[in-house]
NUROZA-877081 format. One line per 10 residues: number of its first residue (from 1); their letters; for each residue x negated, z, y negated of C-alpha. Coordinates in Angstrom, 3 decimals. Layout:
NUM> a> X/Z/Y; ...
//
This chain:
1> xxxxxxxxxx> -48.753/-1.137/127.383; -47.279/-4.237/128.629; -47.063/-6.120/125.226; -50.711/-5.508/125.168; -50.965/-7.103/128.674; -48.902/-9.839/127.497; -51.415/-10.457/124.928; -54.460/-10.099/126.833; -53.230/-12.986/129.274; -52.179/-15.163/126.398
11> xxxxxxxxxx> -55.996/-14.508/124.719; -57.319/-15.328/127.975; -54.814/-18.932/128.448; -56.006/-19.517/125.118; -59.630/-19.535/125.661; -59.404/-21.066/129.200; -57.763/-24.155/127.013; -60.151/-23.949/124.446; -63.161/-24.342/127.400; -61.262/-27.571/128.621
21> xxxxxxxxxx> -60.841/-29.257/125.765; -64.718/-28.551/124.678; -65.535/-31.740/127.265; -64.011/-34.092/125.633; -65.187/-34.893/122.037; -62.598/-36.132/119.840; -62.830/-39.237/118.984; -64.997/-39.880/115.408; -65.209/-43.083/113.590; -68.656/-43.981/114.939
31> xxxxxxxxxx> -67.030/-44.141/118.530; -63.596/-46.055/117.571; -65.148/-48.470/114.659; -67.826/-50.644/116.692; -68.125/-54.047/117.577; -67.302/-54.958/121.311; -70.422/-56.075/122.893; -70.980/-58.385/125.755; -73.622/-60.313/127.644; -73.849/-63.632/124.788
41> xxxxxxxxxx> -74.110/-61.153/122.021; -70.660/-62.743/120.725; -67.508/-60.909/120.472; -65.187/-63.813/121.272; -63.066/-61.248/123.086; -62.032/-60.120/120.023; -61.693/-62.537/116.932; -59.644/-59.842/115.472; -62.642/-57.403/115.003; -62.713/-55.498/111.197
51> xxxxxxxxxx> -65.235/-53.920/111.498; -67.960/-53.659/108.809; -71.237/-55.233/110.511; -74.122/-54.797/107.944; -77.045/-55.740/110.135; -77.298/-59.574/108.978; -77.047/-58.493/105.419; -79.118/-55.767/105.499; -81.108/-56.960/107.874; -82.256/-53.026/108.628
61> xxxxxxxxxx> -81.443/-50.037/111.326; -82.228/-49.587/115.135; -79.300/-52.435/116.609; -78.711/-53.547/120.115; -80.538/-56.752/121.015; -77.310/-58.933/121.276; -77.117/-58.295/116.907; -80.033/-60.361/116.676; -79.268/-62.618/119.762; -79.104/-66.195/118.831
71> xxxxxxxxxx> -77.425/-68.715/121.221; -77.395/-72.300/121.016; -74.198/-74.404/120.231; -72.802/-70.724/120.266; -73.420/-68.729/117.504; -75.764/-65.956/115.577; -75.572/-62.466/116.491; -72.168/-62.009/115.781; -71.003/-64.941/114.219; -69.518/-67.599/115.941
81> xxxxxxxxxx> -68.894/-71.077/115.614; -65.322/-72.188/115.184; -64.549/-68.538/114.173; -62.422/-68.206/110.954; -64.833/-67.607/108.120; -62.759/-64.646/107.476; -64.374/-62.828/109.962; -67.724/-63.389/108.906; -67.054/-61.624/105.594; -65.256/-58.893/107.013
91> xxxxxxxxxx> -68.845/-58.433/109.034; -71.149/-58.645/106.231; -68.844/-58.251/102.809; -68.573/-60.447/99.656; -71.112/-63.061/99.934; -74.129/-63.141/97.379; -72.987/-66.245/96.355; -70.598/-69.084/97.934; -69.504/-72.774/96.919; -66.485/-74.335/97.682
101> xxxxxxxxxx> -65.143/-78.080/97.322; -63.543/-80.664/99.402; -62.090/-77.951/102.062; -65.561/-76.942/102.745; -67.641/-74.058/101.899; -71.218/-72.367/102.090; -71.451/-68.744/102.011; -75.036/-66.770/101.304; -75.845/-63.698/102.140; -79.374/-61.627/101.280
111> xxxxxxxxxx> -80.812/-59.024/102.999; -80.609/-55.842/100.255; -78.798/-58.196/98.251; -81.944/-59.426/96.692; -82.592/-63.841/96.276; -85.653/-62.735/97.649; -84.601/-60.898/101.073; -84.317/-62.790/103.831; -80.830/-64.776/104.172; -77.619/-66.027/106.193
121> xxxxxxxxxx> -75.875/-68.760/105.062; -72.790/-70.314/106.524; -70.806/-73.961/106.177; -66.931/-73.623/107.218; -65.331/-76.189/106.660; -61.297/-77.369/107.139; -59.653/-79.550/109.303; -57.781/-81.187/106.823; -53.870/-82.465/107.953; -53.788/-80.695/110.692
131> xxxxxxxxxx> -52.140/-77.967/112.104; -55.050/-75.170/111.385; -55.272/-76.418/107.810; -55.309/-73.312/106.388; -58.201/-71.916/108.772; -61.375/-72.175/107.686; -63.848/-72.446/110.510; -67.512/-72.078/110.982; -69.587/-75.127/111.845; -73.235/-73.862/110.750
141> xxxxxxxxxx> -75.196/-70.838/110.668; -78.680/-70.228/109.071; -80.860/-67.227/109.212; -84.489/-66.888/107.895; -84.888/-63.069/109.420; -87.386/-62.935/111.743; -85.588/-60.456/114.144; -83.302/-63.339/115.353; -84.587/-64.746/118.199; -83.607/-67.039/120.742
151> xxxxxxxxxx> -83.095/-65.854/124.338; -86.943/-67.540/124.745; -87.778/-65.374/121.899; -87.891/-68.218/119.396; -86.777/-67.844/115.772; -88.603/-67.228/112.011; -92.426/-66.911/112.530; -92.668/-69.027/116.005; -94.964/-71.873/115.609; -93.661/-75.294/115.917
161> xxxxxxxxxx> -96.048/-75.905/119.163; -94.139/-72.712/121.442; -90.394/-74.019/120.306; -91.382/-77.554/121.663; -91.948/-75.858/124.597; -88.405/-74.598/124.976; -86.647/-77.416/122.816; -86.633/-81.277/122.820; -87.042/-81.450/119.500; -86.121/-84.698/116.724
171> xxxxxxxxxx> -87.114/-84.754/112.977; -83.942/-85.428/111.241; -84.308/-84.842/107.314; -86.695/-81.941/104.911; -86.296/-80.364/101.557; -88.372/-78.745/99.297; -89.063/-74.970/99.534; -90.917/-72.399/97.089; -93.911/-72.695/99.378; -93.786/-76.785/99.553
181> xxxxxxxxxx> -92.210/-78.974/101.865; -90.073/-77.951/105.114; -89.273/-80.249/107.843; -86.265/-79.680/109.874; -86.295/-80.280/113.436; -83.227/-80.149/115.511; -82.238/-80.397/119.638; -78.893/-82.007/119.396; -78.248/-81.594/123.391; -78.571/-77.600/122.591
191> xxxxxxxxxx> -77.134/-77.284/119.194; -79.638/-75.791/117.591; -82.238/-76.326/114.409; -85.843/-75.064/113.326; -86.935/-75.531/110.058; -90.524/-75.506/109.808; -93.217/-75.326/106.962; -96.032/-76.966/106.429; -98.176/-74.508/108.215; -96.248/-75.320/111.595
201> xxxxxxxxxx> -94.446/-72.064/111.604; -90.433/-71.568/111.442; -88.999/-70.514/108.185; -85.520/-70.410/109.581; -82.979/-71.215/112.527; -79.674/-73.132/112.377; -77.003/-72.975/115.100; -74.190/-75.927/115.023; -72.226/-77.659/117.901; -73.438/-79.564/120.421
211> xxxxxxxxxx> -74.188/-83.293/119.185; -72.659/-81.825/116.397; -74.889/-85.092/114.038; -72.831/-84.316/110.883; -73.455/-80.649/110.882; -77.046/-80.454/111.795; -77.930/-83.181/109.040; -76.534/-81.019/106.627; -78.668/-79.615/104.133; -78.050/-75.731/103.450
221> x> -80.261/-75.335/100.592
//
């Protein structure tokens, strides 16, 4: 009789644990392997981050407002400017296709993986001689997605007459797309491009530095 009691209050500790530990959820992969967020929509709390971001590659999914953020002189969603290039492929994988000479590279990536998705390219270059030699750093991003926008919701598929509305605005070279000529357009004092066909609408958005002339001149097609 009392070895059954015994085990009838052990059953009974048992399931009063069992109860407790029911409110908290062990921790799964979707909870512990996330980017940090904060209020710029750049985690520059934590350059360290590993963790596999697909929404600039894929370009699909329901994603917090800060992935598509862009920021001026700051960065795209979550790549930022001066952040080791490393980074930026641990985000969004091997790059579609990259090119590399003279310490500098541009890195491509298409949405589905497709040359005909919608694309985010990158220029890192490095500073050569000097002590972060070996660091390869971000100086440009491009997107052509329209889901980045600007805080003013600028970005792909504004026309040319609403950014000059929210950006002092200088003509400073053009290339030659598949649908004819496209003018780029950059504000210097903001760090931040538009590149606009001949429509008047924006075909893609490039962040750089702050009077940053050598980077925004550069071409990234």
């Amino acid at each position: 009789m009392m070895i059954k009691k015994c085990l009838g209050i052990a059953w009974i500790a048992i399931c009063l644990m069992a109860c407790g530990n029911n409110d908290k959820k062990p921790a799964t992969i979707a909870d512990t392997n996330k980017i940090p967020k904060d209020t710029t929509g750049l985690h520059l709390d934590d350059k360290k981050d590993t963790t596999v971001h697909h929404t600039l590659a894929s370009d699909t999914g329901d994603n917090s407002q800060a992935d598509w953020l862009i920021t001026p002189g700051k960065g795209i969603g979550h790549i930022v400017l001066d952040d080791d290039v490393q980074n930026v492929i641990k985000q969004l994988g091997k790059p579609d296709s990259a090119d590399s000479a003279m310490g500098s590279s541009l890195m491509v990536w298409f949405a589905g993986h497709h040359p005909k998705g919608n694309r985010t390219a990158v220029f890192a270059h490095r500073n050569m001689g000097g002590k972060d030699e070996s660091v390869n750093r971000v100086r440009k991003v491009l997107v052509t997605s329209p889901r980045f926008k600007t805080a003013e919701g600028m970005g792909a598929g504004s026309a040319k007459a609403d950014i000059d509305k929210n950006y002092t605005l200088k003509a400073i070279n053009s290339y030659t797309g598949k649908g004819g000529k496209v003018q780029v357009y950059t504000d210097l004092a903001k760090g931040i491009s538009f590149e606009i066909d001949n429509g008047g609408k924006c075909v893609g958005v490039v962040v750089h530095k702050v009077d940053d002339t050598a980077a925004a001149y550069l071409n990234m097609h």
